[in-house]
N, C-alpha and C positions, 0 to 999 in steps of 0.2 A: 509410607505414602510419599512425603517428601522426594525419595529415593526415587520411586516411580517416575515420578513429574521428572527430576536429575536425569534420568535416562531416556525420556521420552526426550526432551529438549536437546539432550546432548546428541539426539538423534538424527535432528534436522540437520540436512548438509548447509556449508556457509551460503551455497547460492541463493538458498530459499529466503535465510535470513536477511541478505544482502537484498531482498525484492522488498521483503517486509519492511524492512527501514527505510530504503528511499521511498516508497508508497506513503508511509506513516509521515516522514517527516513532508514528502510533496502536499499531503492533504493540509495539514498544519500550515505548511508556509503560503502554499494558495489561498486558505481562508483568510491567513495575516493579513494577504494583500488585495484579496477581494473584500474582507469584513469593510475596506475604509470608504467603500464608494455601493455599496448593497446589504441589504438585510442579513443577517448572521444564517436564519434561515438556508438561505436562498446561494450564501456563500460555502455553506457546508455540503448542500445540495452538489451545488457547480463542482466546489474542488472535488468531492467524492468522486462524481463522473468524468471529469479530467483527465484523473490520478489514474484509474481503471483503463479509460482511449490510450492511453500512455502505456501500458501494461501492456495490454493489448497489443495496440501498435510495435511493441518491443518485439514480440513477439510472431507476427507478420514478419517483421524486419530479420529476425532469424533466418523465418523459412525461405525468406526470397533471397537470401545472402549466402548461404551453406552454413549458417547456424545450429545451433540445437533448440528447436521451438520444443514447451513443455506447457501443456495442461496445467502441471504441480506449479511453475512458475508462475502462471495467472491465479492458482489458489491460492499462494504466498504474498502476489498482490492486492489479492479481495481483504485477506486476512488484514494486512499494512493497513491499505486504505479503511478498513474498519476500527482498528487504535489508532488512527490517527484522529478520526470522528469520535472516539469515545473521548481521546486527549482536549480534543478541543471544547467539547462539552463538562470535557470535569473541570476546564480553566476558564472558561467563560461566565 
């Protein structure tokens, strides 16, 4: 089983993970800095949907530049933004 999961992860290319963690870590530091002036709520709310326009918007920016826009790159940043919301709720 282990080994499974081992290979499954080892599967994902760097770029995917590279969306995950800046998503993850943007949700996290936008709640830091929204938590001090609006409800935790309403902060975790906001940064989630930020972090996602940002994704997004990355990705826009691809296609109007000769980029490579990708679908899997916004899954990679739903994913992010989704531990990044679990992070802050398992620390809050």
């Amino acid at each position: 089983m282990i080994n499974k999961i081992t290979k499954f992860l080892a599967s994902i290319p760097v770029d995917k993970w590279i969306h995950g963690n800046v998503c993850m870590f943007l949700v996290i530091l936008l709640f830091k800095l929204l938590s001090f002036t609006i409800p935790a709520t309403w902060s975790i709310m906001i940064s989630f949907s930020l972090t996602l326009l940002v994704g997004i918007y990355k990705e826009i920016w691809d296609k109007s530049h000769d980029g490579t826009p990708s679908m899997s790159d916004i899954f990679a940043d739903i994913v992010g933004a989704v531990l990044g919301v679990l992070v802050v709720l398992l620390l809050t």
